[in-house]
TORBAMI-149066 format. One record per residue (C-alpha): residue number from 1; chain; z, y, x. Coordinates in steps of 0.001 Angstrom, whole numbers, always signed. Layout:
- i,ch,w,v,u
- NUM,A,Z,Y,X
...
This chain:
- i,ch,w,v,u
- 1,A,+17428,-31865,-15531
- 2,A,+20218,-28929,-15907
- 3,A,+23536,-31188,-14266
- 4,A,+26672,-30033,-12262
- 5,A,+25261,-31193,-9273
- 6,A,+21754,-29723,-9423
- 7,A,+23585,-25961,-10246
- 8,A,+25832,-26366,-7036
- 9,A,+22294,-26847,-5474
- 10,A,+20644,-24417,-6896
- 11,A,+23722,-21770,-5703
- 12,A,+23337,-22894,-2406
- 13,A,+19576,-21438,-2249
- 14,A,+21534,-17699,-3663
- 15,A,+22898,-18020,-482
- 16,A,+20591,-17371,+2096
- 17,A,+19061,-14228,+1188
- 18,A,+22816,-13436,+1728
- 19,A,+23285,-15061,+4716
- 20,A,+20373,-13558,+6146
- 21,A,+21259,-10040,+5146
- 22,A,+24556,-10281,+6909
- 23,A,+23402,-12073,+10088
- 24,A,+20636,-8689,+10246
- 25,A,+23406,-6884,+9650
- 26,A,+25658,-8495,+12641
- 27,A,+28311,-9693,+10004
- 28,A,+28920,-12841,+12172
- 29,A,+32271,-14246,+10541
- 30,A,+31042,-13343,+7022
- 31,A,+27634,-15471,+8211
- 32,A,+30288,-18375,+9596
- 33,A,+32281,-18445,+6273
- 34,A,+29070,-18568,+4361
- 35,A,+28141,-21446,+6457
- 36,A,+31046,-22704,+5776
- 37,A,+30515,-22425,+2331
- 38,A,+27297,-23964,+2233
- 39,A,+28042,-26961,+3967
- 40,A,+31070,-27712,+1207
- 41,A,+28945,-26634,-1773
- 42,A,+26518,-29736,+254
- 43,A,+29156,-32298,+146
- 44,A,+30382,-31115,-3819
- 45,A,+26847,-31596,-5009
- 46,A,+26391,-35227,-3539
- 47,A,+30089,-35781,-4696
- 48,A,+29593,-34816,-8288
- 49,A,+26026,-36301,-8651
- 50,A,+27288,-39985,-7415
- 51,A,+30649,-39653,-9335
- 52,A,+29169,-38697,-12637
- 53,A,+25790,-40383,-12380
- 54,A,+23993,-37352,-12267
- 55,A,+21363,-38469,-9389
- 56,A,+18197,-36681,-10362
- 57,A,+14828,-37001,-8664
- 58,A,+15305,-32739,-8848
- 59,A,+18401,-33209,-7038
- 60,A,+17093,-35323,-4369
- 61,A,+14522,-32833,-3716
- 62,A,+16670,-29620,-4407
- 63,A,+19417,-30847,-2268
- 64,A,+17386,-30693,+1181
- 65,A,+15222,-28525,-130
- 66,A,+18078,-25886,-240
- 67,A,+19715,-27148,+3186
- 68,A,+16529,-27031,+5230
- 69,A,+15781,-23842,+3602
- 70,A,+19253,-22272,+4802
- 71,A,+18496,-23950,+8602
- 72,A,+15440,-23063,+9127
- 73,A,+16160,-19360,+7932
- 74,A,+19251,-19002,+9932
- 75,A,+17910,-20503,+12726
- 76,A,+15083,-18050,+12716
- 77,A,+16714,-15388,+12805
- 78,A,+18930,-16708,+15938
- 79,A,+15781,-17970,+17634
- 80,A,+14243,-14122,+17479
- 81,A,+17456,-13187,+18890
- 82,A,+17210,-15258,+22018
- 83,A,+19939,-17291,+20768
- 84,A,+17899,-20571,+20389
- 85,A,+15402,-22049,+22171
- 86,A,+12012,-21467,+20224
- 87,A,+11508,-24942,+20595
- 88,A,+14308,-26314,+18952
- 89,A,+13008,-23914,+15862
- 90,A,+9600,-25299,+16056
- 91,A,+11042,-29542,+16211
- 92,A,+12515,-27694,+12423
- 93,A,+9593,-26502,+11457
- 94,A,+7199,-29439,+12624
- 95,A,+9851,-32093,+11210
- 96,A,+10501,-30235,+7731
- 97,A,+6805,-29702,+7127
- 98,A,+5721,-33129,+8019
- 99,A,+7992,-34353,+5580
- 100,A,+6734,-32145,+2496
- 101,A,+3226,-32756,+3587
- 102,A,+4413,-36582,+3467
- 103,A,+5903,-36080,-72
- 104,A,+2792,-34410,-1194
- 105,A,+199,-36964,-39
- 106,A,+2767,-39548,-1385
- 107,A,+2759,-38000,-4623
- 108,A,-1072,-37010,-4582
- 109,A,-1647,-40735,-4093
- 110,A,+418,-41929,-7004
- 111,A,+3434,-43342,-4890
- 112,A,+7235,-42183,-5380
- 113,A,+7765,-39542,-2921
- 114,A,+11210,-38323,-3037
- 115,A,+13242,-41152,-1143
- 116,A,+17444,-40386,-1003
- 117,A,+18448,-39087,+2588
- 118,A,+19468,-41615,+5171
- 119,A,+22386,-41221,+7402
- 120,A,+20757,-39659,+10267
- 121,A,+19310,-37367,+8513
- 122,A,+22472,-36025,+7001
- 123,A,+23692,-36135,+10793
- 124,A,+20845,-33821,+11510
- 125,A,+22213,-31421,+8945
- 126,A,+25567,-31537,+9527
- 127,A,+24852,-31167,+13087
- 128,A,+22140,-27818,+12995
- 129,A,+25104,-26213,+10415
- 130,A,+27345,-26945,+13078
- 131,A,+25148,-25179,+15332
- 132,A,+24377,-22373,+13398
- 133,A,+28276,-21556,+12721
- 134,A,+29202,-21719,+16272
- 135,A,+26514,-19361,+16764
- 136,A,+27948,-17110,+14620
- 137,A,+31419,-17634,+16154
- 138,A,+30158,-17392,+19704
- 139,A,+28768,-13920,+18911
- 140,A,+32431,-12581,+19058
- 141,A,+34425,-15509,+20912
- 142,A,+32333,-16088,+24069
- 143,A,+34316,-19399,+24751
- 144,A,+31859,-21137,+22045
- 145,A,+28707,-21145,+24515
- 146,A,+29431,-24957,+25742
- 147,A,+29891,-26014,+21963
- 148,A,+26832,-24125,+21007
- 149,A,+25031,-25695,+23865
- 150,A,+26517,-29391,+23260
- 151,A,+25647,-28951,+19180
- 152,A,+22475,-27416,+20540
- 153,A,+21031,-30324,+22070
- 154,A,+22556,-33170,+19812
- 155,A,+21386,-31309,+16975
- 156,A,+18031,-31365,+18521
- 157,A,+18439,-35269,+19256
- 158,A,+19416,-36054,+15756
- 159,A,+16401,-33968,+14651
- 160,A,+13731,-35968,+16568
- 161,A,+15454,-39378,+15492
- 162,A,+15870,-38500,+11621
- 163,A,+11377,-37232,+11658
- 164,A,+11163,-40783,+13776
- 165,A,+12802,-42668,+10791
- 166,A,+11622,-40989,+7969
- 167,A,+8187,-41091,+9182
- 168,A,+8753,-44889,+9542
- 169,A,+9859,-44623,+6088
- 170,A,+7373,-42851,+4346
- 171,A,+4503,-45088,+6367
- 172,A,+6035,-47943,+4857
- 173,A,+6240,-46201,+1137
- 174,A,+2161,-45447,+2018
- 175,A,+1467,-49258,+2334
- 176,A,+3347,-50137,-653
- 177,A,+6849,-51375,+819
- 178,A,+10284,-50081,-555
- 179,A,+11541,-47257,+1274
């Protein structure tokens, strides 16, 4: 379903072959404004889809879809840099894939897979875009390197709490229970 929300979205996935091209290309302040960028267009989409009652089961996949998407590429790219901890870029991976495999074998087995976000997870996001902007910042203010640690481990933290609860979640969805 074509809705204001769902378009922010959708612009937010134009950005990372962006993003990527100018963190390649060292352009660490354009990379922090794009961040920046991102994480409003996040908070617009939510916005418009719960003020004009345009919550679509696209949405509710596109929406992480596009924010795990811009994470996980980002924080790629930093992690081949020796920026991040490979680890912390794996707990991504392993978390983000678990989840699609979970909405997959919900789907497969006839269940509704695409459950809204929870408030920890959100955390999570807000938390690794945090990250990955200080990142960008700390490339040319070196006074960053105890935020990017801090954000470094509470992102990683809020990561291993939001695949605890959804997990829980989508076990329960499994046996039948509400999400």
């Amino acid at each position: 379903m074509k809705t204001w929300a769902n378009c922010v979205s959708m612009s937010r996935l134009l950005f990372i072959p962006v993003l990527i091209y100018a963190l390649i290309h060292q352009y660490y302040l354009i990379s922090a404004a794009i961040l920046v960028i991102s994480a409003i267009s996040d908070l617009l989409d939510g916005h418009l889809a719960r003020t004009y009652g345009e919550i679509t089961k696209l949405g509710m996949f596109l929406d992480p879809f596009a924010d795990k998407l811009l994470v996980i590429s980002a924080t790629t790219y930093f992690a081949t840099q020796g920026l991040v901890p490979m680890w912390y870029l794996l707990m991504l991976f392993y978390r983000d894939f678990s989840l699609l495999s979970g909405l997959i074998a919900l789907v497969w087995c006839g269940r509704e897979g695409i459950v809204p976000a929870k408030s920890f997870g959100k955390l999570s996001a807000g938390l690794s875009l945090s990250l990955l902007f200080f990142l960008c910042l700390h490339r040319y203010y070196s006074f960053f390197a105890l935020w990017v640690v801090c954000l470094l481990w509470g992102a990683a933290l809020f990561v291993a709490i939001s695949f605890v609860l959804y997990s829980y979640r989508w076990f329960r969805l499994f046996e039948g229970e509400e999400g």
